[in-house]
N, C-alpha and C positions, 0 to 999 in steps of 0.2 A: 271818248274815254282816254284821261292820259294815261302816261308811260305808265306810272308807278300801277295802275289798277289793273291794267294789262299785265302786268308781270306776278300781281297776286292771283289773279285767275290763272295763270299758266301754273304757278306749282301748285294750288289746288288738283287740276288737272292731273297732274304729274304724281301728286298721290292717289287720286284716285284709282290710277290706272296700276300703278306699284300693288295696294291691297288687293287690287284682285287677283294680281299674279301669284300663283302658292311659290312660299320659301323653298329652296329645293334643300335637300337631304346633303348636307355637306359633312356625317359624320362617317362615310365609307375616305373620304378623300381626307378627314382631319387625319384618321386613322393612317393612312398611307404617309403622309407626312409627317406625323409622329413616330413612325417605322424608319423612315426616311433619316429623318435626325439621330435614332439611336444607332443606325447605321453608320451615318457621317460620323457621330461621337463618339458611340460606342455607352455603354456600360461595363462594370469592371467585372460583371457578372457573364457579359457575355465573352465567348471568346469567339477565334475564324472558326466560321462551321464550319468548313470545308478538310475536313480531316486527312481525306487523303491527299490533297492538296499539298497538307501537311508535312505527312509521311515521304512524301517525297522527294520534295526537299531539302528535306533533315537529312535522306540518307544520300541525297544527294551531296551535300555539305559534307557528311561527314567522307564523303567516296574521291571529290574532287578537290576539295576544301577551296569553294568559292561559288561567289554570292553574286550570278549574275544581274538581278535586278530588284528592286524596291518589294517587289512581292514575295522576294526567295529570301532576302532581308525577314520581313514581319513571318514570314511563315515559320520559319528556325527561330524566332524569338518566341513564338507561342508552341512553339517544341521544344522549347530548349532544355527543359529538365524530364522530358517523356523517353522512353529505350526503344531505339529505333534502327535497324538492320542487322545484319550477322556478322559478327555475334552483334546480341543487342545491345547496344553503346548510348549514352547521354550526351549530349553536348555539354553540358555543365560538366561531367566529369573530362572532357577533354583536353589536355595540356595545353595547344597551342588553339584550337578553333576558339573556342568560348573567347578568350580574348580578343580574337579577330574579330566577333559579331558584336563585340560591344561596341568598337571601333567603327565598324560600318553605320551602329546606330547611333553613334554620337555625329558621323558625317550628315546625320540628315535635319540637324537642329534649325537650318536655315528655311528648311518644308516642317512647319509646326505641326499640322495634320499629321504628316508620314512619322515625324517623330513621336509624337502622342501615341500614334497606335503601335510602334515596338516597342515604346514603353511600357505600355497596359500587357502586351505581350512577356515582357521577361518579370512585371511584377508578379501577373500568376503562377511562373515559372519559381520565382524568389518563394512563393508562399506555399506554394510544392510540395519542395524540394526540402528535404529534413535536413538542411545543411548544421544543423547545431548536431543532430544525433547519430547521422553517418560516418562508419568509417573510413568510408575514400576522400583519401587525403587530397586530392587533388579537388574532388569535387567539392570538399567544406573551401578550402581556399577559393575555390572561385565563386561559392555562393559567399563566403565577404568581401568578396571581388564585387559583387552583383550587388547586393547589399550595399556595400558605398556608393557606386553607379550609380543608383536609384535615388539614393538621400542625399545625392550631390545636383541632380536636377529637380528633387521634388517642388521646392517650392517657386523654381520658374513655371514648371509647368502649373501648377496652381496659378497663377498670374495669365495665363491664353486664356485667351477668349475666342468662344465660347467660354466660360467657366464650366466644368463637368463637375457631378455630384462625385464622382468616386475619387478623380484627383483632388478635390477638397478634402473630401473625409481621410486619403493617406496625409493631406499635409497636418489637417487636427489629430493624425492618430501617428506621426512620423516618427515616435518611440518605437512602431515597427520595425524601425530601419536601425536600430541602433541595440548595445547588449541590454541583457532582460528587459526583452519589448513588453509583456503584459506585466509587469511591476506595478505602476502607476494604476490598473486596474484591482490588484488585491483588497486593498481595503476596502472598496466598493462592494466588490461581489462579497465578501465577507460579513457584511452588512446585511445581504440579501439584494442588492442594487444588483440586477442582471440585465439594465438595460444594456450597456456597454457592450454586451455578447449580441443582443439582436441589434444593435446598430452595425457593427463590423459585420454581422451578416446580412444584411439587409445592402448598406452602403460598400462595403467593398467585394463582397461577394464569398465572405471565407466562411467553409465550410468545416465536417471534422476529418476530409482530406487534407488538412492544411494542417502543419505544425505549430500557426496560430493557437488551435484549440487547447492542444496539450500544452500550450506555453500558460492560457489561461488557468487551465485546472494548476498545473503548480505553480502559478501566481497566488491565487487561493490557498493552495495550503502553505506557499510562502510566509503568506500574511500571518496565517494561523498561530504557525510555531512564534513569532515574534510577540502575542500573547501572551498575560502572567498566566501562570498555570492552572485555576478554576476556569479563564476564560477559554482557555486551550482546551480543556477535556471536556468546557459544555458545549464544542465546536464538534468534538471527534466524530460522533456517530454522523453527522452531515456531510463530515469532510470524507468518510470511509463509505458511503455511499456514492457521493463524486465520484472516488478514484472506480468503484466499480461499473458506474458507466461510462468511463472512460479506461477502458480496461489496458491501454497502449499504455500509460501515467503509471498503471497501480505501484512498480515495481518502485520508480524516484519517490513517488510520494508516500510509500507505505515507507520507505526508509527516514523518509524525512520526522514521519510522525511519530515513530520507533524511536527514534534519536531523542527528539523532542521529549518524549513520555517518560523517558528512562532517567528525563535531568528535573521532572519533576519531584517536589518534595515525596509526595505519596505518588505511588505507582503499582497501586493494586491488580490485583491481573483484570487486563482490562479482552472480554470473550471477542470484541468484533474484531481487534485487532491481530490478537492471538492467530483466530480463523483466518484470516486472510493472509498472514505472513504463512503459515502452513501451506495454505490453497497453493502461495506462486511460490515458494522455495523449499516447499518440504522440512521434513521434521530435521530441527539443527543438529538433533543426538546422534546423527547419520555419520559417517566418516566423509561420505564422501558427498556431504549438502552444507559441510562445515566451511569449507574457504568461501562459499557464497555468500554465507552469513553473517562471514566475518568482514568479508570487502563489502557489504551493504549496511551494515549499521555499525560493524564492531563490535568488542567484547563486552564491555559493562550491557549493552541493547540485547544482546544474544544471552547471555545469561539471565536477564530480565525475563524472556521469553524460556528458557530452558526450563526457570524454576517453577513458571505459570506451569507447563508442560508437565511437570515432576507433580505439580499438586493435582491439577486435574488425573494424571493417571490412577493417583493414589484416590482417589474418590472414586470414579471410576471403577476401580478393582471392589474398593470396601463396600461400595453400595451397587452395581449392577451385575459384578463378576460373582458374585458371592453364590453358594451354595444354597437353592431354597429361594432367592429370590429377597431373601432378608438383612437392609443392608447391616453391618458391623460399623454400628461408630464409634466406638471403642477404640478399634486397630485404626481406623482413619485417623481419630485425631491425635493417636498419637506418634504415627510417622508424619503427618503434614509436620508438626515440631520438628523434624529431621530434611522436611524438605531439601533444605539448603546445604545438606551434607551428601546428598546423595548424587556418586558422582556418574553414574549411568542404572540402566534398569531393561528389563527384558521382563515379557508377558508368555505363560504358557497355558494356554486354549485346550480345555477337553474338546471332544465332538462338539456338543451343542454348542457352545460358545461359536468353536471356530468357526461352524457355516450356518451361525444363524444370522437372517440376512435382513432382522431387523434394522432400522436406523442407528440405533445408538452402536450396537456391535460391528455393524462394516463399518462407524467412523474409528470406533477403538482399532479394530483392524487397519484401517490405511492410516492414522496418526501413528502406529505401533509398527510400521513396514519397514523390515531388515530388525527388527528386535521382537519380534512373536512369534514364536513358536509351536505347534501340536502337541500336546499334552496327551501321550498315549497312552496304551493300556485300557482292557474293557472297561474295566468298573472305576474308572476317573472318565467319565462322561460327563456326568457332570460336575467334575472340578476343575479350579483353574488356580495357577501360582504364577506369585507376582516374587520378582526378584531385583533387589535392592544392592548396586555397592556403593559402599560406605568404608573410604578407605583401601585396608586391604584384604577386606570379608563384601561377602556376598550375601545380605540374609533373603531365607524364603520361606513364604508367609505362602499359605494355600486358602481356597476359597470356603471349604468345611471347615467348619468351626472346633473341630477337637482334633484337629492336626498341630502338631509344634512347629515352632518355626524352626531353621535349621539354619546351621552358620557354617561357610567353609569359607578357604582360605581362596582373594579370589583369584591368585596364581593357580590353583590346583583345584579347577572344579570337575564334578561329575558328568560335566556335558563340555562340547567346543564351541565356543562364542559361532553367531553365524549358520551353526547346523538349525534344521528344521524341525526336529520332531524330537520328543526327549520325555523320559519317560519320569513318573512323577511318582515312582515303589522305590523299594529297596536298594532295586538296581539304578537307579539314577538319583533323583533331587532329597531323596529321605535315604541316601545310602551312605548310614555310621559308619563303614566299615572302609569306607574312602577315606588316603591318606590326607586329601584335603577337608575333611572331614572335621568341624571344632566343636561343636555342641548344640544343643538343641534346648530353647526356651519355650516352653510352655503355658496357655493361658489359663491359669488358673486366678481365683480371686488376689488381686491387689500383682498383677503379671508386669505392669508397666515399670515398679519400683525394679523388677527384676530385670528389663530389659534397658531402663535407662541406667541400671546401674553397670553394667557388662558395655552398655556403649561412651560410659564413662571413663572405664578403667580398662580394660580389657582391648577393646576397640580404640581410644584414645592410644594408649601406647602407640598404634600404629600410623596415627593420623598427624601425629606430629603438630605443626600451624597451619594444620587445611582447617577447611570452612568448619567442621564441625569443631574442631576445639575450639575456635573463636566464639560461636553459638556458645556452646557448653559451660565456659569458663568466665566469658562476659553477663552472661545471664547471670550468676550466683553475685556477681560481684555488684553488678546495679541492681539485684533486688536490695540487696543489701544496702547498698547506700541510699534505697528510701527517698527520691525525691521524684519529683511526679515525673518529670520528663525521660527518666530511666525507667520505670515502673510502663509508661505511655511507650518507650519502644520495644521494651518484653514484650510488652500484650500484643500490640502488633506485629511484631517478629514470630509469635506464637499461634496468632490466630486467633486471641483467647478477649472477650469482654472484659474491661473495667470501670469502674466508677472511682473517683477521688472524692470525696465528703470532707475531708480534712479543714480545708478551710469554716466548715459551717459546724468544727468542735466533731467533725462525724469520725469515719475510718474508710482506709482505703479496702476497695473491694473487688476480686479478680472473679470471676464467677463462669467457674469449673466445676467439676464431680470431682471429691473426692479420691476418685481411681484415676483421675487426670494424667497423664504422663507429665505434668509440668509439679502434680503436688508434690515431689520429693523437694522440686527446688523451693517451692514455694516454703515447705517446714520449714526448712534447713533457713529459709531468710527471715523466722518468727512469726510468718503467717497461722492463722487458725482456720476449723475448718468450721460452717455452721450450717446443720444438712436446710435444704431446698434453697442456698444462698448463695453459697459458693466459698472463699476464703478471702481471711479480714486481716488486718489488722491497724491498730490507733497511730 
């Protein structure tokens, strides 16, 4: 036999003897070595278990201020923004140590390993640490301290080898490291594109402990506002659920979309927004919830929401407070026309009203807190008055229907702003015989000509160039000039439906009742009336 046959038999041989040996179970040991390497390398998910570890040396640091070895190094990096000893202190907020530890970590850049792992260590620390929303001064400067640290080695360290999955993904995501880090993210998630959120949690480890998150949610409604304004309101109700499950945001971002809403062309009262500016900052008609509302959106945004306020009340009063359960749309629709003149308002509750603990009443009640009142006296149990000023009268309107409304002067009324309980006879809100006392209007057939005439004359005298003589005087004068986009901002201003025909040889048509509180002005500018249609004219 030569060489070569001989050596075919041999690994013959040599397999056969291989297949019969069983493969042994090498995934408890792959397992260990896979354990092994994320140890070596780490992931940006994990951090040092060893917590007490930890805590030790942090307060050690902060006790001795020095860093004897490579391990009391990475242990105060991966503490660096946690409160640790008495009193409890941050290293991040520390004047002189924080700077020291970055120093110690910059000395270890010639050990790649050591340096890697107190970098992974003060990046979790960066992601923390609410250095944009804090107010210790010392500790925002040194999270941009940290901040630039970071994004001044990030893209060497992307370059070591190993290559790590989380130092790559900070170097593709290193807008991290610099002003409005999730920018670049908005229009994505605005989209509905949410991968962008589970890859930074997946790949760097950020959760909704992290400032990250909330940087994302007001990147989103960043994006939003910078939308023409149809695209922006068919945005709102997604964006106002956002902010609610990210309840840390609601306050920046409910401001932002306040702002935003109040510079669109229309801005009708919009209820989710309304609600939740309420929820976090209370009702603005408050004295003392007004400076909040004015350093969060400002005046034009705050009045935007005041008037919503003023018209929901009045609906409100006219159809749930009412006497009998039967609402008045009559007297509704003709104060909402006044809305915008009415420069505060208070609620007065018989019994039943005030602890009935229905839904709608405890919201009337907490929307109405510090301006509601107990409406006393036995036999007004079941009524309630709503009180309107306007200028420098007070009118008040009650929830029974054959009561008159009543007008005083509102320097000189029958109760004191602020008191609780007030009675709703003779002796208090219907008492003629108080020198603040001006008259009473009555609702009898065609009542509205009578009360918009008194707030024309009567009541204008006092208002000078406030809101309502603008409403009053601008109204008569663009019905009057008859052209569609003057007519188009009455009705809206009003509340009230129109149609234009004009062009098709037709007539223009405002479509009210006759007992309208708007048909005085509407005569007076040559409208006609044509019953079950409303008023016309060619």
């Amino acid at each position: 036999m030569n060489s070569i046959a001989t050596f075919r038999n041999r690994l013959l041989q040599i397999n056969a003897e291989a297949l019969l040996t069983p493969i042994p179970d090498l995934s408890e040991e792959m397992a260990r070595t896979t354990q092994s390497l994320r140890t070596e390398y780490g992931d940006i998910s994990r951090g040092a278990e060893d917590q007490l570890g930890i805590a030790a040396a942090v307060i050690d640091y902060l006790k001795n201020h020095h860093l004897s070895t490579y391990r009391d190094v990475k242990y105060v990096c991966f503490g660096v923004s946690s409160p640790y000893g008495t009193p409890l202190t941050r290293v991040i907020e520390h004047e002189t140590l924080f700077s020291k530890l970055l120093k110690e970590v910059e000395l270890l850049q010639p050990e790649p390993r050591k340096f890697r792992r107190c970098y992974q260590g003060l990046l979790k620390g960066y992601l923390r640490y609410p250095g944009q929303q804090t107010e210790q001064v010392i500790g925002h400067k040194n999270w941009l301290a940290l901040r630039e640290f970071l994004a001044q080695f990030c893209k060497a360290l992307n370059k070591q080898k190993p290559v790590m999955e989380w130092a790559q993904a900070l170097y593709e995501h290193r807008n991290l490291l610099a002003d409005n880090p999730c920018k670049p993210y908005g229009k994505a998630m605005l989209a509905g594109d949410m991968s962008v959120v589970e890859e930074l949690k997946s790949r760097l480890g950020i959760d909704d402990d992290t400032w990250v998150m909330k940087e994302l949610v007001l990147a989103h409604v960043q994006a939003a506002i910078t939308l023409k304004d149809g695209e922006f309101v068919s945005q709102l109700t997604l964006l106002i659920q956002l902010l609610e499950q990210h309840t840390g945001m609601i306050t920046q971002g409910l401001a932002l979309l306040l702002r935003r809403y109040e510079q669109c062309k229309e801005h009708a009262e919009h209820h989710a927004l309304r609600d939740m500016a309420l929820r976090e900052w209370k009702s603005p008609w408050l004295e003392s919830n007004k400076p909040l509302w004015y350093a969060q959106i400002g005046d034009a945004a705050t009045q935007m929401v005041k008037l919503w306020l003023t018209k929901q009340h009045i609906k409100d009063f006219f159809v749930l407070l009412q006497a009998g359960g039967q609402a008045d749309t009559q007297r509704m629709e003709f104060w909402l026309q006044y809305a915008e003149a009415i420069d505060d308002f208070w609620l007065a509750l018989g019994n039943n009203s005030f602890y009935n603990q229905q839904a709608d009443f405890k919201r009337i009640r907490t929307q109405m807190e510090g301006h509601c009142m107990r409406l006393i006296d036995s036999n007004q149990n079941n009524d309630n008055a709503f009180l309107m000023k306007i200028g420098n009268f007070v009118f008040i309107e009650f929830g029974k229907q054959n009561n008159a409304c009543h007008i005083f002067s509102a320097d000189n009324l029958p109760f004191t702003i602020g008191q609780t309980t007030v009675s709703g006879t003779g002796n208090g809100l219907k008492n003629t015989k108080h020198s603040g006392w001006q008259r009473k209007l009555s609702h009898f057939d065609g009542w509205q000509q009578e009360f918009a005439d008194f707030l024309r004359s009567f009541a204008n005298a006092s208002l000078n160039k406030s809101k309502y003589e603008a409403l009053s005087s601008s109204t008569n004068q663009s019905l009057q000039s008859l052209d569609s986009k003057s007519i188009e901002a009455f009705c809206i201003s009003q509340n009230l439906h129109f149609d234009d025909h004009r062009d098709k040889g037709g007539a223009i048509w405002v479509h009210v009742p006759q007992t309208h509180g708007s048909a005085s002005m509407l005569k007076s500018a040559g409208f006609r009336y044509k019953e079950g249609r409303g008023w016309w004219r060619e």
